[in-house]
N, C-alpha and C positions, 0 to 999 in steps of 0.2 A: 612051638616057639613062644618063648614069654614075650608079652605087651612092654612095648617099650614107648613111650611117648610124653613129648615136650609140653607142659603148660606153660604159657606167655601170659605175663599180666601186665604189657603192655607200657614198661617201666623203658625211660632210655636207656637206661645203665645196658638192660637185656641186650640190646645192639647194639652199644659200643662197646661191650666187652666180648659178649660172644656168651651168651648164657643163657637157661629158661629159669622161670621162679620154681617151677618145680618138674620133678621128672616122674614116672610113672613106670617102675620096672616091677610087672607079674603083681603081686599082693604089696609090695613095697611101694612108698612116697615117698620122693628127697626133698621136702621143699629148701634151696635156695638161703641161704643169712638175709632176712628181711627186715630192710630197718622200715624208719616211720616216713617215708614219704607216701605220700596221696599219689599214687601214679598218675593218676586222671591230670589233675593238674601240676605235679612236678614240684610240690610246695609240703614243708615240713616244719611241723610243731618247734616253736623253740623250749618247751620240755620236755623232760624225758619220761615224764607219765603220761603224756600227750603222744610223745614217739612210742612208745610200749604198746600203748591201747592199738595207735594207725598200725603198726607191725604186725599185731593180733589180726585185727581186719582182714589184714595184706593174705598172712596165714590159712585164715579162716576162708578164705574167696577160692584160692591154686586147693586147699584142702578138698573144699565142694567140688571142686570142676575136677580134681579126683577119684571122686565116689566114696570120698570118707569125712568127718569130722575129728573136731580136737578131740574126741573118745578115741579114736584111734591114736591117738599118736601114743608112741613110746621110749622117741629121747627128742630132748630139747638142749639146746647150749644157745647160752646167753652170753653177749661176746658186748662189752665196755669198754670206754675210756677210761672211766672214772669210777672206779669199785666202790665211791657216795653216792654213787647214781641208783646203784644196784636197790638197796633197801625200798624206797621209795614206789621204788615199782612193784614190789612183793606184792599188795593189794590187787592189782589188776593180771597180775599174774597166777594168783591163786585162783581170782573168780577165773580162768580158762582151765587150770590145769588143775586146782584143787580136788577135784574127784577122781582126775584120771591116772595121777601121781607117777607122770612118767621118768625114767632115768634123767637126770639133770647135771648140766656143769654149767659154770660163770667164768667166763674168763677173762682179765683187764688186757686189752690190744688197743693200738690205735684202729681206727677205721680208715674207709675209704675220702672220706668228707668231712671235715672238720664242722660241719650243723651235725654229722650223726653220735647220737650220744646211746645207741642201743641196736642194735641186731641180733634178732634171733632169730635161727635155722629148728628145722625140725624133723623127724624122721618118722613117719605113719604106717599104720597095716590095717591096710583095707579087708574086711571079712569077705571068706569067700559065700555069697549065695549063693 
């Protein structure tokens, strides 16, 4: 039977909506659309290079506690308000994905919070050892 299991990072949203940050099926990662709050303390950047970086982090943490890194991953979508938001982030987005250059979409939606100006979800594959 393949590993199937929940990462929690501890976010409210996770339990009031009914969700994990990321899920763990066999070689697969779902991590979750994470925007830029600080889960710890529940507080968010009012930019959006500020929200980009904290989402990376977010990213980078459920990634670990998966048994992979951002080398692993292989699609990303980036999900905006504001498709002027988009550019600005490029820099902070290349230094995580620039070498791993994985599948990419952007898409302009509202979100769930009118402070979120950025979420990004990601899709990983963990090597087998």
């Amino acid at each position: 039977m393949t590993e199937r299991r929940a990462i929690l990072s501890g976010s409210a949203f996770e339990e009031q909506i009914g969700y994990a940050r990321a899920v763990v099926d066999g070689e697969w990662v779902h991590v979750s659309g994470t925007t830029g709050f600080d889960y710890t303390t529940m507080t968010i950047p009012d930019d959006v290079v500020g929200q980009a970086e904290q989402c990376l982090r977010n990213i980078g943490a459920a990634l670990a506690e998966a048994g992979c890194t951002f080398a692993d991953v292989v699609r990303v979508r980036y999900l905006l308000p504001d498709r002027a938001d988009f550019e600005p982030c490029w820099p902070v987005l290349r230094a995580c994905f620039g070498e791993v250059r994985p599948a990419a979409t952007m898409m302009v939606c509202g979100l769930a919070d009118p402070r979120m100006k950025i979420e990004i979800e990601v899709y990983a594959r963990r090597s087998a050892d």
